[in-house]
C-alpha positions in Angstrom: 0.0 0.0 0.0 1.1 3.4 -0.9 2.2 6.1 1.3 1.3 9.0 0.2 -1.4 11.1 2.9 -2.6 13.3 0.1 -4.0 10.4 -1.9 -5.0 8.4 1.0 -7.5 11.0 2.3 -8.8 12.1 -1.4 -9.0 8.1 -1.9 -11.3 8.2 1.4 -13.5 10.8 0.8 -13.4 9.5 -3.4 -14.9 5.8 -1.7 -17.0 7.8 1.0 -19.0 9.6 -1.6 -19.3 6.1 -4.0 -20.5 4.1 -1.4 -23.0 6.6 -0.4 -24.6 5.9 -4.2 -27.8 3.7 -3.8 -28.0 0.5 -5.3 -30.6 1.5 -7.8 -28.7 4.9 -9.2 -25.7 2.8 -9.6 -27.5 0.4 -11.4 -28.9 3.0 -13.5 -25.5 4.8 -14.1 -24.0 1.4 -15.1 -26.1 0.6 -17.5 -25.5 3.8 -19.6 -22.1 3.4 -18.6 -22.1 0.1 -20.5 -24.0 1.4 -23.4 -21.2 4.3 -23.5 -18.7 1.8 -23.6 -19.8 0.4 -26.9 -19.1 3.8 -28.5 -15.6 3.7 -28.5 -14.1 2.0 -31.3 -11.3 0.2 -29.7 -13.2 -1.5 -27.5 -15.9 -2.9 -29.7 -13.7 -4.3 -31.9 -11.2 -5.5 -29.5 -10.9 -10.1 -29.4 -9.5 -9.9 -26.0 -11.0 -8.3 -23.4 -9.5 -7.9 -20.1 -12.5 -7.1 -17.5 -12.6 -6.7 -13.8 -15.3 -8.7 -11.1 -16.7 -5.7 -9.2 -16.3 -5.0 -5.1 -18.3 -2.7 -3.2 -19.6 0.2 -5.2 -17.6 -0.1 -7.6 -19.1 0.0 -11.7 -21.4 -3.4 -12.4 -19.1 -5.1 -14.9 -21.0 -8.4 -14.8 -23.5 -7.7 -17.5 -20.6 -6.4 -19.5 -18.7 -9.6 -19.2 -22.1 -12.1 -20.0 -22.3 -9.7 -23.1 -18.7 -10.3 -24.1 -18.8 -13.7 -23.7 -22.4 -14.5 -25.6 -20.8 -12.5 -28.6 -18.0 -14.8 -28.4 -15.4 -12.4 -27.2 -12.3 -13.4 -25.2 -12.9 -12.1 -21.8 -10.2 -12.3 -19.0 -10.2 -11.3 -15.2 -7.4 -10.2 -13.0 -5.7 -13.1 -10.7 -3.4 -11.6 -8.3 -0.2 -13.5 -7.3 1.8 -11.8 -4.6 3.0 -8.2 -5.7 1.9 -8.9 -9.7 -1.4 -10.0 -11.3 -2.1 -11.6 -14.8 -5.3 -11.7 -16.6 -6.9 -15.3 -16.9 -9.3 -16.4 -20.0 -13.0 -17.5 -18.3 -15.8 -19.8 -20.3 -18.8 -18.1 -17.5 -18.9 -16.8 -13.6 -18.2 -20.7 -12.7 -14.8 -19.9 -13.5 -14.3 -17.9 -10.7 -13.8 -17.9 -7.2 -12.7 -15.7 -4.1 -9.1 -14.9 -4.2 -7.2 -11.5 -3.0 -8.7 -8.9 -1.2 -12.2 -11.2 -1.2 -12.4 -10.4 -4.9 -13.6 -12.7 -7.6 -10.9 -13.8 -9.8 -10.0 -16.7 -12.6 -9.1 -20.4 -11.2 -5.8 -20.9 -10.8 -6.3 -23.2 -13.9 -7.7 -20.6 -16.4 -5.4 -19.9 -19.2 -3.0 -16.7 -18.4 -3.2 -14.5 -21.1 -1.8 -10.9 -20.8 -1.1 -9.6 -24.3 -4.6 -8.3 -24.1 -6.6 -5.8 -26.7 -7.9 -3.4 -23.9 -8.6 -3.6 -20.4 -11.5 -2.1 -17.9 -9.6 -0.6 -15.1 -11.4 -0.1 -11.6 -11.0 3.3 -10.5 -11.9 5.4 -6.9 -11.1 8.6 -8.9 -9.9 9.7 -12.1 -9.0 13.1 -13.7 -9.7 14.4 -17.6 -6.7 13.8 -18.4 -6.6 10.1 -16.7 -4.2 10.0 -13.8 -6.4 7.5 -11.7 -6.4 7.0 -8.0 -7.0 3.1 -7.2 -6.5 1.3 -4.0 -3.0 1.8 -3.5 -1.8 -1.4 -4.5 -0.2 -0.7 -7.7 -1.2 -3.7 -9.5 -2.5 -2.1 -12.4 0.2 0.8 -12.8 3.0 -2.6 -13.0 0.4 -4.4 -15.2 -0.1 -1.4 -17.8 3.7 -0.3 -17.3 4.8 -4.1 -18.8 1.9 -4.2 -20.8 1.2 -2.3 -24.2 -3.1 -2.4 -23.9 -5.4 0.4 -24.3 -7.4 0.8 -20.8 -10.7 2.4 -20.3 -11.7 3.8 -16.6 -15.4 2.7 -15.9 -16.5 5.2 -13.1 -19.4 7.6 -11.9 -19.2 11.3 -13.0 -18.4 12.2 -8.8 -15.5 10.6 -9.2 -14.0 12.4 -12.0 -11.9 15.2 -9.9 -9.8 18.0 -11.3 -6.4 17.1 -9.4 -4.9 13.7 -8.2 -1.0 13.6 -7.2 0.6 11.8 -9.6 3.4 9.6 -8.6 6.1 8.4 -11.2 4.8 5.1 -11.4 1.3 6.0 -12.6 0.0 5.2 -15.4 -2.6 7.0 -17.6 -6.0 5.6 -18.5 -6.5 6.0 -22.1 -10.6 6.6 -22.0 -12.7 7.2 -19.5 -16.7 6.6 -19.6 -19.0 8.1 -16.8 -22.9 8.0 -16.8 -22.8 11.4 -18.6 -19.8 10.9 -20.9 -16.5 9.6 -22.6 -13.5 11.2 -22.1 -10.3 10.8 -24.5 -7.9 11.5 -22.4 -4.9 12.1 -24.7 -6.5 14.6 -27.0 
């Protein structure tokens, strides 16, 4: 876990306001989040498709993922394995089971695949310009920093902030898709 005090309080006020979202506005915000998604170009036509099992308030990714699947996409779910993670191919939600952190992730048997088309990044808080705040674990800054794959930020328009200290080893989110829009972020 990071130590940086400035992004551990915005990262707790950035989770305080999410959870605070009712279960039936974050429904509603993910769905047009996921119809969003389908606008951008690299993700549609994207094979393989590195998703994320959601936690807490986070953006419901599990419709996105049956979608995926029934239009016979490649779909593949973090596993995390001590200070990395790798992206495991799944067949359905039997697949998974609780790993890291009480998250969902790939058997231990699911084919590793990490040369992936794009990736949906979890996100606590994310500017315009995509410097993201996660949970302070890094794994997805060392995953995208070994790992040439567009990545799209799914989040809720309140957690799209002006400012969020960037440290050296952050990486930038290429897209960003709230309830109210989709942000390039390297226009």
């Amino acid at each position: 876990m990071e130590d940086n005090p400035e992004k551990n309080s915005l990262r707790n006020l950035l989770l305080e306001k999410r959870d605070g979202t009712s279960f039936d506005l974050m429904k509603i915000a993910s769905d047009k989040i996921s119809k969003k998604l389908k606008k951008i170009r690299v993700f549609r036509d994207a094979q393989k498709i590195g998703a994320y099992y959601p936690i807490g308030s986070e953006v419901s990714t599990q419709d996105i993922i049956q979608e995926l699947l029934s239009n016979g996409k490649e779909v593949f779910l973090p596993r995390v394995s001590g200070e990395d993670m790798d992206f495991k191919k799944i067949s359905d939600f039997s697949s998974l089971e609780s790993g890291s952190f009480d998250i969902m992730e790939p058997k231990i048997e699911c084919e590793t695949e990490n040369d992936l088309d794009v990736i949906l990044v979890p996100t606590v808080g994310i500017t315009p310009k995509g410097v993201r705040l996660g949970y302070g674990h890094g794994f997805y800054d060392r995953f995208l920093a070994n790992h040439k794959t567009s990545s799209i930020s799914l989040t809720l328009e309140k957690q799209v902030v002006k400012n969020i200290p960037k440290s050296d080893h952050d990486m930038l989110i290429d897209w960003v898709v709230t309830e109210d829009r989709i942000i390039e972020t390297q226009r």
